[in-house]
C-alpha positions as CSV (number, residue, x, y, z in Angstrom):
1,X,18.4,-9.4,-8.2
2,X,16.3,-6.2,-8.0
3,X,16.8,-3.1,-5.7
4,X,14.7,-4.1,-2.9
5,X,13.9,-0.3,-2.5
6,X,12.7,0.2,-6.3
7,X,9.6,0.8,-7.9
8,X,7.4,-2.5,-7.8
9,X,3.4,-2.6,-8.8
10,X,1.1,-5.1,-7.1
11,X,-2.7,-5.6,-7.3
12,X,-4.6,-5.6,-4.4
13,X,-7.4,-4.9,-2.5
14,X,-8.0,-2.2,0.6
15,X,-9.8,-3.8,3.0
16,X,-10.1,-1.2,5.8
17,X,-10.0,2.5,5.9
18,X,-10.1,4.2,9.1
19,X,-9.7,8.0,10.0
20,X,-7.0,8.6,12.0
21,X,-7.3,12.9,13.6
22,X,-9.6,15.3,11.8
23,X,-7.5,15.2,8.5
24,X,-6.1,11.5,8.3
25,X,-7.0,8.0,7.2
26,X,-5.0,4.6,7.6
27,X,-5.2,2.1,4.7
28,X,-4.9,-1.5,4.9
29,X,-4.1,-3.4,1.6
30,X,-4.2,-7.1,1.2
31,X,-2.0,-8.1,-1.9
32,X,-1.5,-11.9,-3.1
33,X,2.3,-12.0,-3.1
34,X,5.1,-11.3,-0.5
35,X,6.1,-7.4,-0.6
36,X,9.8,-7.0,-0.7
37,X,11.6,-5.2,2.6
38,X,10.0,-2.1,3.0
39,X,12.9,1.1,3.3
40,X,12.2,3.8,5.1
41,X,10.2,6.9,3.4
42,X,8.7,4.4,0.7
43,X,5.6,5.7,-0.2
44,X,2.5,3.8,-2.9
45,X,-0.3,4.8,-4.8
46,X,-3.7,3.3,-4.4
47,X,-6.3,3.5,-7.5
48,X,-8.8,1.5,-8.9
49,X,-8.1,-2.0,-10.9
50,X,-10.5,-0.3,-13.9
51,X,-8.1,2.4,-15.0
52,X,-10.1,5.0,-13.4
53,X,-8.4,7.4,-10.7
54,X,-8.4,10.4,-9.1
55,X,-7.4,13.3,-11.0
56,X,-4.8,13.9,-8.7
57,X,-3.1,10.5,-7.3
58,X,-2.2,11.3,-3.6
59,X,0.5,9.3,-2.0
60,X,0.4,6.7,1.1
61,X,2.9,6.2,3.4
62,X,3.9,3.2,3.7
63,X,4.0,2.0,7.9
64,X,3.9,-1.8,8.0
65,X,4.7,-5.1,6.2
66,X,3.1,-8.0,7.5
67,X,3.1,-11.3,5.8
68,X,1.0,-14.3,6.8
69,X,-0.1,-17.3,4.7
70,X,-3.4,-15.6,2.5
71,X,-0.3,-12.8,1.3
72,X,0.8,-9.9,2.5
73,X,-0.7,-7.3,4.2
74,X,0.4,-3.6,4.2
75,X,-0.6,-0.4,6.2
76,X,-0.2,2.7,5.5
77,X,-0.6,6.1,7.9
């Protein structure tokens, strides 16, 4: 069995991005499969599914897990 803390890559989509304050946004990502347990100061990368991407990748915090029966859902902040 895998680490259930290690590196994992998923396809998705965002389906909402709000700013949070003057200099933050929260993503919402809907993948097809369940996410593993999520540890604490886990982080993920967001770019697009044609190989293009910032120049730059920034990193996402990841906040919340939430499974439901369409796949999981996760939020970052």
């Amino acid at each position: 069995m895998a680490d259930p803390c290690s590196a994992l890559r998923l396809e998705g989509r965002v389906t909402l991005v709000a700013r949070v304050g003057a200099d933050g946004a929260r993503l919402d990502v809907r993948v097809a499969v369940p996410v593993p347990r999520v540890c604490p100061s886990q982080f993920f990368m967001v770019r697009p599914d044609d190989g293009s991407g910032p120049f730059l990748a920034r990193p996402f915090s990841l906040y919340l897990r939430r499974a439901d029966p369409a796949g999981t859902s996760i939020r970052s902040f």
